[in-house]
C-alpha positions as a Markdown table, in Angstrom:
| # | Residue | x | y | z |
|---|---|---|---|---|
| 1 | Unk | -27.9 | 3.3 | -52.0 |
| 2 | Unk | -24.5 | 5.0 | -52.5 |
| 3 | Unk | -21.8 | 2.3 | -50.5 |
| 4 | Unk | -20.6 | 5.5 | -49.0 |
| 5 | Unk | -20.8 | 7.2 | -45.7 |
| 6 | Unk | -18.8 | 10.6 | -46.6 |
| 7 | Unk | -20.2 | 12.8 | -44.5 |
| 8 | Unk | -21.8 | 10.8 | -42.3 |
| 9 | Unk | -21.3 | 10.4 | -38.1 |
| 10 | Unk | -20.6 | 6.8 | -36.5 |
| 11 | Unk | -20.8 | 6.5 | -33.1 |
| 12 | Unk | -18.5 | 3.2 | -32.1 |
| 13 | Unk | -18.6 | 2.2 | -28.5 |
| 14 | Unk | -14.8 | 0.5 | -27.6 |
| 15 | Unk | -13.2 | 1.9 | -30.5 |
| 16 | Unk | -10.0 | 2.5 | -29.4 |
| 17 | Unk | -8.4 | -1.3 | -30.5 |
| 18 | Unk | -9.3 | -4.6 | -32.2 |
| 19 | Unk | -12.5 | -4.6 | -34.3 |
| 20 | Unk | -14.0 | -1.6 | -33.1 |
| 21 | Unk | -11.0 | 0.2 | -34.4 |
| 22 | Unk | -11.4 | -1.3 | -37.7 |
| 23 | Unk | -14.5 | -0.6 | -38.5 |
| 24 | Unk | -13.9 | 3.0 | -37.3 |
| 25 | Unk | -11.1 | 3.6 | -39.5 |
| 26 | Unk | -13.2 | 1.9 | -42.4 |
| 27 | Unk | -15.6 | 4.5 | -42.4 |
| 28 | Unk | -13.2 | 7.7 | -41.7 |
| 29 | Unk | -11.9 | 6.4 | -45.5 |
| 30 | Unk | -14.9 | 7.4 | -46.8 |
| 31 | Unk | -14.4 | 10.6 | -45.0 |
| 32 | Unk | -16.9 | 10.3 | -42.5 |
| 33 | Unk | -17.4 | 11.8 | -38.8 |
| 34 | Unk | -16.5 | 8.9 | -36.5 |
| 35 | Unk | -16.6 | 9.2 | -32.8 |
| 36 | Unk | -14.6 | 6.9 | -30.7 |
| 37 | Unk | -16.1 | 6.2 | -27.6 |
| 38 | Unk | -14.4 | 3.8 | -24.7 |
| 39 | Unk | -12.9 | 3.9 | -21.7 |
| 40 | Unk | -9.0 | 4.0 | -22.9 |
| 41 | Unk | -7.6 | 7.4 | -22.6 |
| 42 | Unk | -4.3 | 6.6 | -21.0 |
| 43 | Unk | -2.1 | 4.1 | -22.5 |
| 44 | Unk | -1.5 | 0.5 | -21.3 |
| 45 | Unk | 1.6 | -1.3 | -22.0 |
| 46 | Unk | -0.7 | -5.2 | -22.2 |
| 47 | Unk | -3.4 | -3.6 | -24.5 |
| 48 | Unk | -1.7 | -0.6 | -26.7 |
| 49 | Unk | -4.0 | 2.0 | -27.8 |
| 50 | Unk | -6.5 | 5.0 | -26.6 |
| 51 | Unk | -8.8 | 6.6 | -27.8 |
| 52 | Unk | -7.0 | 9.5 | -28.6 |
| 53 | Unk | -4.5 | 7.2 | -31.1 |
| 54 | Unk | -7.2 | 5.9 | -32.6 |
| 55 | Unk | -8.9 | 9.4 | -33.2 |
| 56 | Unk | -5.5 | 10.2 | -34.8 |
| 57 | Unk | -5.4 | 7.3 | -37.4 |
| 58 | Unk | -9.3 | 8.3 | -38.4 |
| 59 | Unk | -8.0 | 11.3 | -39.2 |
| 60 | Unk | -5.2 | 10.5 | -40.7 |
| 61 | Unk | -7.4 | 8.0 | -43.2 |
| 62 | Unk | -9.2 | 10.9 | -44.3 |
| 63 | Unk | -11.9 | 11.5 | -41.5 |
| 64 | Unk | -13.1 | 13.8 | -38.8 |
| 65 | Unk | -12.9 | 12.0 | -35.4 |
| 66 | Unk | -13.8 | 12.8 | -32.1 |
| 67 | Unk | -12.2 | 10.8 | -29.0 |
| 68 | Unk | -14.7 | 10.7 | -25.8 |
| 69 | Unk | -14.3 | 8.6 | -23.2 |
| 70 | Unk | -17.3 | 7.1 | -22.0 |
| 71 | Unk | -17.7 | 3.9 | -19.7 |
| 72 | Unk | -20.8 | 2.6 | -20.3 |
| 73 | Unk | -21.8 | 1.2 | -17.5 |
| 74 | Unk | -22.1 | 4.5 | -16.5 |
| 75 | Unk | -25.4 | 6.1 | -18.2 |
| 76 | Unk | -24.1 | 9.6 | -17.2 |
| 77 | Unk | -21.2 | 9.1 | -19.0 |
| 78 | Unk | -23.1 | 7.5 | -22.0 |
| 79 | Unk | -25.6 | 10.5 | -22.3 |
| 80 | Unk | -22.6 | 13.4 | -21.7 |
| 81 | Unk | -21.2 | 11.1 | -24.7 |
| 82 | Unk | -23.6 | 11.0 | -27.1 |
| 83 | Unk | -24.7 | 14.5 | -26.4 |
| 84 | Unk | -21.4 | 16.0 | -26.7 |
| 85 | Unk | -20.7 | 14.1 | -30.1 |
| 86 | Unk | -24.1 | 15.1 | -31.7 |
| 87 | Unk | -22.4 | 18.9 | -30.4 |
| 88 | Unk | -19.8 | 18.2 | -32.5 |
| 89 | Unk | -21.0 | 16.9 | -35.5 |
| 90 | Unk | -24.6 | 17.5 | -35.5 |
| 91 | Unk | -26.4 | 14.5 | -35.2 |
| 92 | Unk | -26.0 | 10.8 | -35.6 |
| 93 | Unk | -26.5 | 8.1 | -38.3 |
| 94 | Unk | -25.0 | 4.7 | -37.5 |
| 95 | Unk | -24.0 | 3.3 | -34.1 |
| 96 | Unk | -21.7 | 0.7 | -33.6 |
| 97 | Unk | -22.4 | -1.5 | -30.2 |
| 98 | Unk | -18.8 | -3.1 | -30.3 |
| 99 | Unk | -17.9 | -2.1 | -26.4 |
| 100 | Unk | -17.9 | -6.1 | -24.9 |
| 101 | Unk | -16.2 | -7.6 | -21.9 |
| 102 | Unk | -15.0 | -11.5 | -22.0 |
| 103 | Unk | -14.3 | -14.5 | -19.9 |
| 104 | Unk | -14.1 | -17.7 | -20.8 |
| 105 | Unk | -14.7 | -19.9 | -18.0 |
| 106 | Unk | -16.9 | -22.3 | -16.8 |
| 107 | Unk | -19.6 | -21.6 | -13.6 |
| 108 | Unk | -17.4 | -22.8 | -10.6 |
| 109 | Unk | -14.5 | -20.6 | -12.1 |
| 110 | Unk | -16.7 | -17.4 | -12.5 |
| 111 | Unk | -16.8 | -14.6 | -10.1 |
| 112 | Unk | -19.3 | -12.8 | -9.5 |
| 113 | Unk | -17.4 | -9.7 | -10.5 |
| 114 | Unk | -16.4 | -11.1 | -14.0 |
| 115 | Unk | -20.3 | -11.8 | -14.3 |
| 116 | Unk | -21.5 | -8.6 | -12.8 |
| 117 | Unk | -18.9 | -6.7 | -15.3 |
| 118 | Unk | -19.6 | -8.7 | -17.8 |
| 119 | Unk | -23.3 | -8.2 | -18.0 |
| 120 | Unk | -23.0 | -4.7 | -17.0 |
| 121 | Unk | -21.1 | -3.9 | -20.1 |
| 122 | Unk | -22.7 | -6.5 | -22.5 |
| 123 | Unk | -26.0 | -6.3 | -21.9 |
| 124 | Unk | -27.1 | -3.1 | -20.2 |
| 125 | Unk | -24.3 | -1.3 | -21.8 |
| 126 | Unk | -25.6 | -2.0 | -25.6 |
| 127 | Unk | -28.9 | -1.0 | -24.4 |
| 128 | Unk | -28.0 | 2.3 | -23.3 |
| 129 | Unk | -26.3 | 3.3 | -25.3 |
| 130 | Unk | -28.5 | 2.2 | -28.2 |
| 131 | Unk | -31.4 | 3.9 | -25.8 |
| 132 | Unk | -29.7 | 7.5 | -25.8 |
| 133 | Unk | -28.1 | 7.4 | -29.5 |
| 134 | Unk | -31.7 | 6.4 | -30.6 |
| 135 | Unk | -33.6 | 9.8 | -30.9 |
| 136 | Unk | -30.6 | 10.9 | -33.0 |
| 137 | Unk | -30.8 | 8.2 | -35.3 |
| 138 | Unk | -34.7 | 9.0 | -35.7 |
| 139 | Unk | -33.7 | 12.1 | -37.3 |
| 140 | Unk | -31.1 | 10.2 | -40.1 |
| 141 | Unk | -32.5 | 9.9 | -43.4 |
| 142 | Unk | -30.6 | 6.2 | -43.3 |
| 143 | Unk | -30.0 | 5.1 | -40.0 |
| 144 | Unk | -28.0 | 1.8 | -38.4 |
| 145 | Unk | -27.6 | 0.3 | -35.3 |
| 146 | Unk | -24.5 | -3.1 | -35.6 |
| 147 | Unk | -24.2 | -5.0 | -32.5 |
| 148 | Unk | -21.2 | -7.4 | -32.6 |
| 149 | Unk | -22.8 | -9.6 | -31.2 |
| 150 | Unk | -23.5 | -13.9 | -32.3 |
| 151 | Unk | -27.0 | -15.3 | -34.1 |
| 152 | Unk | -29.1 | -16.8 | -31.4 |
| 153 | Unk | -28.6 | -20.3 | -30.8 |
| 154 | Unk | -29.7 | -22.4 | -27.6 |
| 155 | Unk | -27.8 | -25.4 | -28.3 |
| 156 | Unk | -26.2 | -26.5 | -24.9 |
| 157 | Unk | -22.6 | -26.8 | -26.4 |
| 158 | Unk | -22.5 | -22.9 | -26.6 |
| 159 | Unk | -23.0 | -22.6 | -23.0 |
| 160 | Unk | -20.6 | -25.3 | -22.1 |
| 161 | Unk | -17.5 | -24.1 | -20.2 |
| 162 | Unk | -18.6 | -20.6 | -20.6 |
| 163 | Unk | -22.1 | -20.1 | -19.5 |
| 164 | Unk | -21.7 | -16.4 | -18.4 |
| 165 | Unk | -19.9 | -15.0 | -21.3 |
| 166 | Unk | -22.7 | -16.5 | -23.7 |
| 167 | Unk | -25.5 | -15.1 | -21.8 |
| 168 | Unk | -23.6 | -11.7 | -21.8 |
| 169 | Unk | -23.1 | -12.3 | -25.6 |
| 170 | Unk | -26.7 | -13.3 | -26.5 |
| 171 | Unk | -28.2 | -10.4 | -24.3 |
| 172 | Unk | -26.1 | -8.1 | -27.1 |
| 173 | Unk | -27.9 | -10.3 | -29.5 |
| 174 | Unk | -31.4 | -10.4 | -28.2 |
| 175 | Unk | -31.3 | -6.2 | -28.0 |
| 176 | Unk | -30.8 | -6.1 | -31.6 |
| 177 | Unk | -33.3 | -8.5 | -32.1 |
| 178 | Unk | -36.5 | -6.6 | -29.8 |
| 179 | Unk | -35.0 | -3.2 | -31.2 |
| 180 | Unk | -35.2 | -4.0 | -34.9 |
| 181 | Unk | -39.1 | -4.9 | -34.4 |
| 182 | Unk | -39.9 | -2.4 | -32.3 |
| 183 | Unk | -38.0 | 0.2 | -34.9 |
| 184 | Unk | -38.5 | -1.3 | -38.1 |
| 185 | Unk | -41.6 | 0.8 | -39.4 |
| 186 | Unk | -39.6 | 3.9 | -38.1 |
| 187 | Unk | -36.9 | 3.3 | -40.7 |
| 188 | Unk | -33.7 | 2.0 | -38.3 |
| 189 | Unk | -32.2 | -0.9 | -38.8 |
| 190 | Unk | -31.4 | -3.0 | -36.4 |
| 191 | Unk | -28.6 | -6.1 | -37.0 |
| 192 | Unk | -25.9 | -8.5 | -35.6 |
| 193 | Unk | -23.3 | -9.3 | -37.5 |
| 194 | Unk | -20.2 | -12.1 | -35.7 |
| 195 | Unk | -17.0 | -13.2 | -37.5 |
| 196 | Unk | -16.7 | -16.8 | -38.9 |
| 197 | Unk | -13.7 | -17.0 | -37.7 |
| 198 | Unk | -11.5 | -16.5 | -34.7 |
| 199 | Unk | -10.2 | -12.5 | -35.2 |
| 200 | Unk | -6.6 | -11.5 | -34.0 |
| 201 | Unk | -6.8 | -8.4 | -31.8 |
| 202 | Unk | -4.6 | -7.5 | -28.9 |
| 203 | Unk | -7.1 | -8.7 | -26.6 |
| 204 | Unk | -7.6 | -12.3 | -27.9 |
| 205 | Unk | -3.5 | -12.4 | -27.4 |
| 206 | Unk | -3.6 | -12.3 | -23.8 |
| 207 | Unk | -6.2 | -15.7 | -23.6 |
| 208 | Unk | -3.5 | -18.5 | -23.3 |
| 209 | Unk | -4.2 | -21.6 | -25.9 |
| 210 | Unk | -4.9 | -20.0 | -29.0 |
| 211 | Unk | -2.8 | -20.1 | -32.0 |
| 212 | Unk | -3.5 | -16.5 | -33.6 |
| 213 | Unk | -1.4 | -17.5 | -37.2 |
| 214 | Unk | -4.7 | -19.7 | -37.6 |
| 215 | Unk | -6.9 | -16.4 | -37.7 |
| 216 | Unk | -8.3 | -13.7 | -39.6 |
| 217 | Unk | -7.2 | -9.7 | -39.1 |
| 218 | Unk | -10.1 | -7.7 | -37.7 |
| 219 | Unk | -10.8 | -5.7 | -41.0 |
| 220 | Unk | -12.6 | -8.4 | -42.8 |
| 221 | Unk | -15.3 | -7.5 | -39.9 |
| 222 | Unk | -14.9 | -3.7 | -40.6 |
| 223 | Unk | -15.9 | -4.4 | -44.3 |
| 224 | Unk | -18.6 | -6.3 | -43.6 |
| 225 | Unk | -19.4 | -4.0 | -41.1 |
| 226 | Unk | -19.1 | -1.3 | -43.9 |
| 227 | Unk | -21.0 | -3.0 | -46.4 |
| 228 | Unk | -24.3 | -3.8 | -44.0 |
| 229 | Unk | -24.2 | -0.2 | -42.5 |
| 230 | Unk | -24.3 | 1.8 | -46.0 |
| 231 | Unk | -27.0 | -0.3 | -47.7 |
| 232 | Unk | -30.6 | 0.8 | -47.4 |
| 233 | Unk | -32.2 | 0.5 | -43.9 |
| 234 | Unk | -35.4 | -1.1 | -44.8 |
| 235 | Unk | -34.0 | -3.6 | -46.9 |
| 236 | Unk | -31.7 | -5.2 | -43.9 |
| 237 | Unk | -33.2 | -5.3 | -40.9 |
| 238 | Unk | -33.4 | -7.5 | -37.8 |
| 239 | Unk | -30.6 | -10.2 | -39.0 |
| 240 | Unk | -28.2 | -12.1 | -37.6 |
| 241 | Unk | -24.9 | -11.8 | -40.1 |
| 242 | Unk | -21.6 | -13.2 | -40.6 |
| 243 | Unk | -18.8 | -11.2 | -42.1 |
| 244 | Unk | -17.7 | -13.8 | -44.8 |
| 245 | Unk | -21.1 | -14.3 | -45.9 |
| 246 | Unk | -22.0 | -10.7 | -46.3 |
| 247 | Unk | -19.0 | -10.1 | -48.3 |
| 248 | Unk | -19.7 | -12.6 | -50.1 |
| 249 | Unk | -22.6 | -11.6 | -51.4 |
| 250 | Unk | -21.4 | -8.7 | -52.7 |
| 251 | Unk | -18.8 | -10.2 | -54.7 |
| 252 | Unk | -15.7 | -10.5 | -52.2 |
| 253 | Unk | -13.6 | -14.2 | -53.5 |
| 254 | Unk | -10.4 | -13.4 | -52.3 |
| 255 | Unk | -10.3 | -14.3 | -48.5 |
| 256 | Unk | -6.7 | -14.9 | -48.1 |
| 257 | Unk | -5.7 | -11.3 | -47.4 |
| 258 | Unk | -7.7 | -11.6 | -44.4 |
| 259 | Unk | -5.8 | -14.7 | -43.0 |
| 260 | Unk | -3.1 | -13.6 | -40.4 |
| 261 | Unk | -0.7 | -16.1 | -41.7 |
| 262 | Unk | -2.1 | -17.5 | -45.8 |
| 263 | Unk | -2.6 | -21.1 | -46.0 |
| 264 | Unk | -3.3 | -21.9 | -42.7 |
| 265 | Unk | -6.4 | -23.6 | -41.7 |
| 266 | Unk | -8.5 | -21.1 | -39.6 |
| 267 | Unk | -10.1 | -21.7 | -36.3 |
| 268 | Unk | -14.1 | -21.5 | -36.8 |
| 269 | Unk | -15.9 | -18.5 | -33.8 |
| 270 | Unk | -17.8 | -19.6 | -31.2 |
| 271 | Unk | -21.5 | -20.1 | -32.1 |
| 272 | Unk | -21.0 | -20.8 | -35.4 |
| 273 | Unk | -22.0 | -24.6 | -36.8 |
């Protein structure tokens, strides 16, 4: 399989920032057609970003992008999406599930809103939107679906003190999981992949507590993201990944140009022994 995906159309759910963003301007250097989907149109001075700027800095990396916003918790809004991008570029060939809400608390500090949206955006959003980009993907000679999204675990200490967010986080999970069997003599694959480390986006900023200098930039995610979602479908299917393990596999050594701030010891993700 050529590690290239010239040519090819990525649909990313909340690709305006953070990770999302990476691993859309990862594949627009490879000159592919990458459509960023999320619900930031209009600029917010706590979380800079839209997805309008990061449409412009796809392009400006060398590929063809297409800003849409789309909610999805809204399945109008998802299929107006999807339809209007396969419009534009003709069809569909990896999706990215990267769209996710967060809120680390514990049960008695949880309301029901931050579950509801949570969930809402997690769980039913990932499988919608894998749902109505599916029948696209069909039609790819080599197609992906990436959740970012954590392996499966049920050991008690990941639920501790955040019970709702790892339910949210293991619904992604579990959707990748059911849709890689149920796809996987149809030619899609289906995979997770998590970071081994705590990433640095504008978003983890704004959780008091967390020193980011002890944390890795988001694009060792978008290579790894790269790497899984150009090999051959068949071969990688139904698998729960981390970044630093697929890219080291393929030969990656050098990790330090990841690290925010070299040398530093770096704090270990959630759900991750």
């Amino acid at each position: 399989m050529t590690a290239t995906l010239a040519g090819k159309t990525i649909f990313v759910s909340g690709g305006s920032r953070g990770i999302g963003k990476a691993i859309a301007l990862r594949c627009a250097r490879d000159g592919a057609n990458v459509v960023i989907a999320g619900k930031s149109h209009v600029a917010q001075p706590r979380l800079p970003g839209t997805i309008h700027s990061a449409a412009e800095e796809c392009e400006a990396a060398g590929g063809q992008a297409f800003a849409v916003r789309c909610d999805i918790r809204d399945e109008a809004e998802i299929e107006a999406a999807v339809a209007a991008s396969v419009d534009r570029f003709g069809g569909l060939d990896v999706l990215i599930n990267n769209a996710s809400a967060i809120w680390l608390k514990g049960l008695l500090d949880t309301p029901s809103k931050r579950f509801d949206l949570m969930h809402e955006v997690n769980v039913r959003g990932t499988f919608l939107v894998t749902q109505k980009c599916m029948p696209h993907l069909l039609r790819s000679t080599n197609p992906h679906v990436l959740m970012l999204s954590p392996p499966l675990d049920l050991q008690p200490k990941w639920f501790r003190g955040h019970t709702a967010y790892t339910m949210a986080k293991y619904g992604m999970s579990m959707v990748a999981l059911g849709a890689a069997a149920e796809f996987a003599d149809r030619g899609v694959a289906v995979n997770a992949l998590w970071p081994k480390t705590v990433i640095r986006t504008a978003a983890l900023q704004m959780i008091p507590g967390i020193d980011t200098t002890r944390c890795r930039v988001p694009e060792i995610v978008a290579d790894a993201a790269h790497a899984i979602v150009t090999s051959e479908a068949k071969a990688v299917t139904g698998r729960f990944l981390v970044d630093e393990d697929v890219l080291r596999e393929r030969g990656v050594v050098d990790f330090e140009r990841y690290a925010v701030e070299a040398g530093k010891e770096l704090l270990r993700d959630f759900f991750l022994d």
